[in-house]
C-alpha positions as CSV (number, residue, x, y, z in Angstrom):
1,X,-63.6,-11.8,141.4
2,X,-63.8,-10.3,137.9
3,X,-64.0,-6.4,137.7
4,X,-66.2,-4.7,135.0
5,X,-67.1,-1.5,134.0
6,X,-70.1,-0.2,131.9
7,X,-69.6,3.8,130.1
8,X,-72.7,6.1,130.4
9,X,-72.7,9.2,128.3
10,X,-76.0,11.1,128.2
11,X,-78.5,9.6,125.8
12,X,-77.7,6.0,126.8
13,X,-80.4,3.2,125.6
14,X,-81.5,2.3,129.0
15,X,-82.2,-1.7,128.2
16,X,-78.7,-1.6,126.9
17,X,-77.0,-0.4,129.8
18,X,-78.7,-1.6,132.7
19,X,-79.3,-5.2,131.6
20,X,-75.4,-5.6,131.6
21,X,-75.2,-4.0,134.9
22,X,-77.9,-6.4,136.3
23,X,-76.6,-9.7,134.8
24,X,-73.4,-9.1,135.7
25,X,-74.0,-8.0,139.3
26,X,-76.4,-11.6,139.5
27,X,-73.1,-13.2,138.2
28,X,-70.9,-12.4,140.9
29,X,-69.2,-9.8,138.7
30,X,-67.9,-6.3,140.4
31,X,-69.6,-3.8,138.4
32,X,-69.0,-0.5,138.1
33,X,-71.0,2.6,136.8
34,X,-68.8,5.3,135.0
35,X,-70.3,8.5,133.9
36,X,-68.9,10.1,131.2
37,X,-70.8,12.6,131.2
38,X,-71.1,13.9,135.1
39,X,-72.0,11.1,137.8
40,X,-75.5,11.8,137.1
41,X,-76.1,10.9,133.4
42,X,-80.1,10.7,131.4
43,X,-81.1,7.7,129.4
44,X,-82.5,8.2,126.4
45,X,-85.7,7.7,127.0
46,X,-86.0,9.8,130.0
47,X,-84.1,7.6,133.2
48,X,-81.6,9.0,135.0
49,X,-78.9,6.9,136.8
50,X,-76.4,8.2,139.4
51,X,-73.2,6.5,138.3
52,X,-70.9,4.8,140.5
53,X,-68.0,7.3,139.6
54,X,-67.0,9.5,136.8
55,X,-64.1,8.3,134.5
56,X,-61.9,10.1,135.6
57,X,-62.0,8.9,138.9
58,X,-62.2,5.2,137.6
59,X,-59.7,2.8,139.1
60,X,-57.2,1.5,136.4
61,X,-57.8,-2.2,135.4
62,X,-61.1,-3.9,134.5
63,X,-61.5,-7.5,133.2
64,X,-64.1,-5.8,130.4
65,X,-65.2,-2.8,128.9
66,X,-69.1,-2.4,128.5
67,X,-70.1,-0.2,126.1
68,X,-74.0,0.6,125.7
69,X,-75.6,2.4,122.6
70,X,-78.3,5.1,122.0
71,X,-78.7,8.3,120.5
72,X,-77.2,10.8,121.2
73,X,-75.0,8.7,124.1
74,X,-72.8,6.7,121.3
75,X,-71.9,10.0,120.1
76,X,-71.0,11.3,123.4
77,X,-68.7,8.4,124.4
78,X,-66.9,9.0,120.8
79,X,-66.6,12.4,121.0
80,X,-64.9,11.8,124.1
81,X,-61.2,11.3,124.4
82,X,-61.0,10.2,128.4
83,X,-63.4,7.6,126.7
84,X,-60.8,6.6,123.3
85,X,-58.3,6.0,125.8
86,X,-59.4,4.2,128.4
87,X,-61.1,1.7,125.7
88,X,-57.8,1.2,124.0
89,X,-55.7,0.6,127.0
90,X,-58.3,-1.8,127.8
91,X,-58.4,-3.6,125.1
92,X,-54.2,-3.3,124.7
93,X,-53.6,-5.3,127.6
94,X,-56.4,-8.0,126.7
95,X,-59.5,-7.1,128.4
96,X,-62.8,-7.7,126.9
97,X,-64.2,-4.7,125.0
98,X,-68.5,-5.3,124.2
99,X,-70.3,-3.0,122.6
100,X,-73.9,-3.0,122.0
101,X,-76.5,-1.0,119.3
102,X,-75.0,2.2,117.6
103,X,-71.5,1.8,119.9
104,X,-69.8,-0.4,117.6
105,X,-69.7,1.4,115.0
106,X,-69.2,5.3,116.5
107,X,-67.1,4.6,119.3
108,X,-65.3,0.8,118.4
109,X,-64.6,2.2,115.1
110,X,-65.0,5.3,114.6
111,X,-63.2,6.5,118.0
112,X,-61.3,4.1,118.2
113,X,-60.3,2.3,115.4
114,X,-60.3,-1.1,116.9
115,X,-62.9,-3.1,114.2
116,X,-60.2,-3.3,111.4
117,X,-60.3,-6.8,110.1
118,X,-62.7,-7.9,112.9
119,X,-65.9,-9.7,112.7
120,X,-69.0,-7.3,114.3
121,X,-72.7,-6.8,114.6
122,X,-74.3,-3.7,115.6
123,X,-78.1,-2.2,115.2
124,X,-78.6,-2.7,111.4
125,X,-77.4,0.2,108.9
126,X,-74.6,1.0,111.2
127,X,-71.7,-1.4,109.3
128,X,-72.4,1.0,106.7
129,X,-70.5,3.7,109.2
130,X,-67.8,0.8,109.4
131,X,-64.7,0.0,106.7
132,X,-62.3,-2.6,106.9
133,X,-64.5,-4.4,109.5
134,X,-66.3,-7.5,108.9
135,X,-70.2,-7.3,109.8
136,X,-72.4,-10.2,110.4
137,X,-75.9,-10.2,110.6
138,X,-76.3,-12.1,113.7
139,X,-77.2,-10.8,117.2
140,X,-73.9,-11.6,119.1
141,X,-71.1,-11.6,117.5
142,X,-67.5,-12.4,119.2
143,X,-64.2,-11.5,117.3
144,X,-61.4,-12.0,120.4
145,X,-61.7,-10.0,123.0
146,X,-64.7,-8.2,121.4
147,X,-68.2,-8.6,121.8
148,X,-70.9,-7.0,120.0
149,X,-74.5,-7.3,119.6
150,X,-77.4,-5.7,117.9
151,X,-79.2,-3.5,119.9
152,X,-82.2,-3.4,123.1
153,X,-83.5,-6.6,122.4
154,X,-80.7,-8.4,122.4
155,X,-78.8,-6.9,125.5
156,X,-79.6,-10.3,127.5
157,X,-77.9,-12.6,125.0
158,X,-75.0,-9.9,124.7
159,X,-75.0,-10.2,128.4
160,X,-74.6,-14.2,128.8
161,X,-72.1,-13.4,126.3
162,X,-69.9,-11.6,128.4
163,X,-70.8,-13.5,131.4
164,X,-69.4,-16.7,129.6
165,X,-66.5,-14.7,129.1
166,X,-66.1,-13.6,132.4
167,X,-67.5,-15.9,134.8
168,X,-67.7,-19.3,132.5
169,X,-70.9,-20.9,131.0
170,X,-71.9,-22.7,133.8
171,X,-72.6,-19.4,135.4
172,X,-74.4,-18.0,132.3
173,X,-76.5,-21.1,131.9
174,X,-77.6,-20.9,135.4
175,X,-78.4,-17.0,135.0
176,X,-80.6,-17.4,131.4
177,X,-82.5,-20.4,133.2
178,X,-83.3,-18.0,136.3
179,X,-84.2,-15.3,134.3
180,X,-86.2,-17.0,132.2
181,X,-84.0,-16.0,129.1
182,X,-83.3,-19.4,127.7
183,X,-85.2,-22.3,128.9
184,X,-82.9,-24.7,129.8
C-alpha cells in the first residue's frame, strides 16, 4: 500500500487540503495528517482539523509529499525548517512532491529551491515569486516527481493527478466517475 502525507500549517486553504486527504483515502492510499503547526491546526477560512501527528513525530518514508496552499499557511510551511527538510529528503530519494495554490512558489521554491529548471503552475501571479522555473498556465502541471496545480478549484484534478501516480489510472478513472468529477 502506498503511504502519503499531506503538511498543515495554520492558514491552510481547506479545499486544498482535505480534498487530497479524501481522494486519496477513497484510493486505497495511507494517508496521513501532519501538523506543522501543533496537532490542532486552523484552515483559513475558519475549520479546524486535529492532525494525525505533528512532524516531528512523522514516520520516515512516504511515497508523496502533499503540500496544500493558503494564506498565511504557505508561509508557515516555508518559514519552517522541519518542513525544508523533510520535503527535500523526500523528494531526494524520489518520492512525489505536489503542491497546490500559493505552495509552489513559497515553499517548492522559495524554501526549498526545488523548481529550478522545472515546469510548474500555481494560483496565477505567483510564478512571478519564481526564477529559473518554467510556469505554465494550465491547471496540473507534472515536471517528474512534481505535481502542481492552480489552486481550490482545481484540488480534484490535482488529486487524480497524484492518484494516477500513486495508485495507477485505472484507480483514478474509477474515483472521478464516482465522484462525479469527470464523466466517464
Amino acid at each position: 500500500m502506498k503511504r502519503a502525507c499531506v503538511l498543515l500549517a495554520d492558514g491552510f486553504e481547506e479545499i486544498e487540503a482535505i480534498t487530497p486527504i479524501d481522494f486519496l483515502r477513497r484510493a486505497g492510499v495511507e494517508l496521513l495528517t501532519l501538523g506543522v503547526t501543533g496537532v490542532k491546526v486552523n484552515g483559513s477560512h475558519g475549520i479546524v482539523v486535529m492532525t494525525d501527528a505533528s512532524i516531528d513525530k512523522a514516520p520516515p518514508d512516504f511515497d508523496a509529499v502533499i503540500v496544500p496552499g493558503g494564506m498565511p499557511g504557505a508561509r508557515n510551511l516555508a518559514a519552517n525548517p522541519l518542513v525544508t527538510d523533510f520535503i527535500q529528503r523526500h523528494y531526494a530519494r524520489g518520492a512525489l512532491v505536489a503542491a497546490i495554490c500559493a505552495a509552489p512558489a513559497y515553499v517548492l521554491h522559495g524554501a526549498c529551491n526545488l523548481l529550478q529548471g522545472r515546469r510548474f503552475t500555481g494560483y496565477p501571479g505567483t510564478e512571478k515569486l519564481v526564477s529559473g522555473g518554467v510556469f505554465i498556465a494550465e491547471r496540473v502541471v507534472q515536471d517528474g516527481n512534481i505535481i502542481t496545480s492552480q489552486g481550490a478549484g482545481t484540488a480534484a484534478e490535482f488529486s487524480l493527478a497524484i492518484i494516477t501516480e500513486l495508485v495507477g489510472a485505472e484507480a483514478a478513472d474509477q474515483l472521478a466517475f464516482s465522484t462525479l468529477t469527470r464523466r466517464g
